[in-house]
N, C-alpha and C positions, 0 to 999 in steps of 0.2 A: 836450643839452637844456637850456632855460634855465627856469627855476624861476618867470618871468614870465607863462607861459601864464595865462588866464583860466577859472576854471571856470564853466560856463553858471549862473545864476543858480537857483532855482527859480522857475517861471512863479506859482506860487502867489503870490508877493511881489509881485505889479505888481496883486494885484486892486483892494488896498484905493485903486490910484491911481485906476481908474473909478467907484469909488463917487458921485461928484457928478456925471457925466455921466450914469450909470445912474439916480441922481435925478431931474435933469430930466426925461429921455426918458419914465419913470414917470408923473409929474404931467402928460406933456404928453398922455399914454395915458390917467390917469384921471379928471383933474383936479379930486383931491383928494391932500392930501398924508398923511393917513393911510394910506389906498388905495395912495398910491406906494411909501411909505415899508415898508407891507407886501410891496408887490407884489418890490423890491427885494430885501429879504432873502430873501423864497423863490428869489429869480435866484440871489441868491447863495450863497444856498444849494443849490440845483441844481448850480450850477457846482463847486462846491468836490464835490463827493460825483462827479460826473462829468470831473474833469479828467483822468482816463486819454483821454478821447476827446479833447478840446483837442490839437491839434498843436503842437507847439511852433515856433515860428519865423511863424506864420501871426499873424495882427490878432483879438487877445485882446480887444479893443471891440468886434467885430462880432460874437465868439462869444458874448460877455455881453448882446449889445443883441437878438439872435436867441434867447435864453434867455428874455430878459424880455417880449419879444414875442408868442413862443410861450406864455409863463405867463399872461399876459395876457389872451390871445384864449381861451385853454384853459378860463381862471377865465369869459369873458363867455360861451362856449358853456352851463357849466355855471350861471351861472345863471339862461339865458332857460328852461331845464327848470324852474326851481324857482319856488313858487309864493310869494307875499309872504303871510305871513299873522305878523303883527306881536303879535295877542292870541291866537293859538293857537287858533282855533272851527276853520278848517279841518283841523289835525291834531287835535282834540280829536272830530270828528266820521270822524275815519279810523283811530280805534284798536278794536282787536279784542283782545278775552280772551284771554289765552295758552291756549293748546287742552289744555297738560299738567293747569290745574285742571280739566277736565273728565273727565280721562282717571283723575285720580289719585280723584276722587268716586266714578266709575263701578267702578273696582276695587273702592272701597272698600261701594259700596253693592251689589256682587257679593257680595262673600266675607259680609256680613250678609245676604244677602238667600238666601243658600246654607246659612245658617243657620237659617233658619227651618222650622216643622213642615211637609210637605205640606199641610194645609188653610191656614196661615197665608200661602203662600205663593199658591193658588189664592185665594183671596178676592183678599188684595191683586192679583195679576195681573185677576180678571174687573170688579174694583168699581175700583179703582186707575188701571190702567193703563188699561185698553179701556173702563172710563166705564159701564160698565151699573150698573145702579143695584140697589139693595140686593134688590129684589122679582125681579130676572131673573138677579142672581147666585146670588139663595134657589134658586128651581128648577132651574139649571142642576145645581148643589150637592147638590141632593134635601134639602134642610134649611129650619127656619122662615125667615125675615125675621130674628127677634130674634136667629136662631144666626149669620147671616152677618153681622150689624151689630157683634155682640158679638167674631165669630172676627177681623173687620176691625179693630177697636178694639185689640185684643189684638194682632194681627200688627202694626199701628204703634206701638204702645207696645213692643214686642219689638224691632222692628227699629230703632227709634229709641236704644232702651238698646245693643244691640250696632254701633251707629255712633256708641256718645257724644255721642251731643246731651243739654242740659240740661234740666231741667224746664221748658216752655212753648215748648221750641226746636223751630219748625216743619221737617220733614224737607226741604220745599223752601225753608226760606228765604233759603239762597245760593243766587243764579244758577249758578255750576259746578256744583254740587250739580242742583240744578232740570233744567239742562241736561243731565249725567249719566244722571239717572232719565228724562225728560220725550223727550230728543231734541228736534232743532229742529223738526220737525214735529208739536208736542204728544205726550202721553204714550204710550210703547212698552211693548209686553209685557218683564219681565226675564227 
């Protein structure tokens, strides 16, 4: 055996020779050479991460130029989906409250509102939540007018101290919160 043999080179090493041809062909696809210059390295970077598939002995230009082509049209499918909104009104008008502050309120204004006396807890639910009004929660109650406005006053100053709110801090005055008690249909029995 003669010590001459050649061993096969690594194909990895012939990339860096197409890199100016895979330029052109970029700019001639975006015709912008930023755009290109991007579109480029993600080829090459595709290829490098996938050269197990690469055969070796086959035309390393056409597998790069089919890479970058593929990247290309892949990148222009995605973004005839996507909408231009350059000052942000369109996604500024499609964003939603994360659902957990509402869930985390709702807990929270359970286990207070599960504190509360039985009568503190009827007033608030007939005058509160379902909206009858001081003179129709009195009778429901069997009690004056003055004792349901008073037991009412006293059930939200209690339930407000056992949810930590501060002095003058309205019990709906975060939306989660609001939302929690109120539901999106206006106010729910708790």
């Amino acid at each position: 055996m003669s010590g001459s043999a050649k061993v096969p080179a690594d194909p990895r090493d012939e990339l860096a020779t197409h890199i100016p041809a895979l330029r052109a062909f970029a700019i001639s696809l975006t015709r912008n050479t930023s755009e290109a210059d991007d579109l480029v390295q993600e080829a090459i970077l595709k290829a490098w991460s996938n050269f197990d598939k690469f055969q070796v002995g086959t035309d390393m230009k056409a597998w790069l130029f089919t890479i970058l082509r593929n990247t290309f049209y892949s990148a222009r499918r995605k973004t005839r989906r996507e909408v231009a909104d350059p000052d942000g009104i369109h996604a500024g008008s499609l964003s939603v409250r994360p659902a957990h502050d509402g869930r985390l309120a709702l807990a929270d204004f359970t286990r207070a509102f599960d504190q509360l006396s039985d009568e503190h807890r009827e007033v608030l639910i007939l005058v509160g939540a379902n909206g009858y009004s001081y003179e129709q929660a009195a009778g429901m109650m069997g009690c004056a007018v003055g004792t349901a406005k008073s037991r009412a006053n006293r059930a939200r100053a209690r339930l407000g101290e056992l949810l930590g709110l501060e002095e003058g801090e309205d019990l709906l005055s975060s939306p989660a919160t609001f939302q929690a008690v109120a539901g999106p249909n206006g106010p729910q029995a708790a």
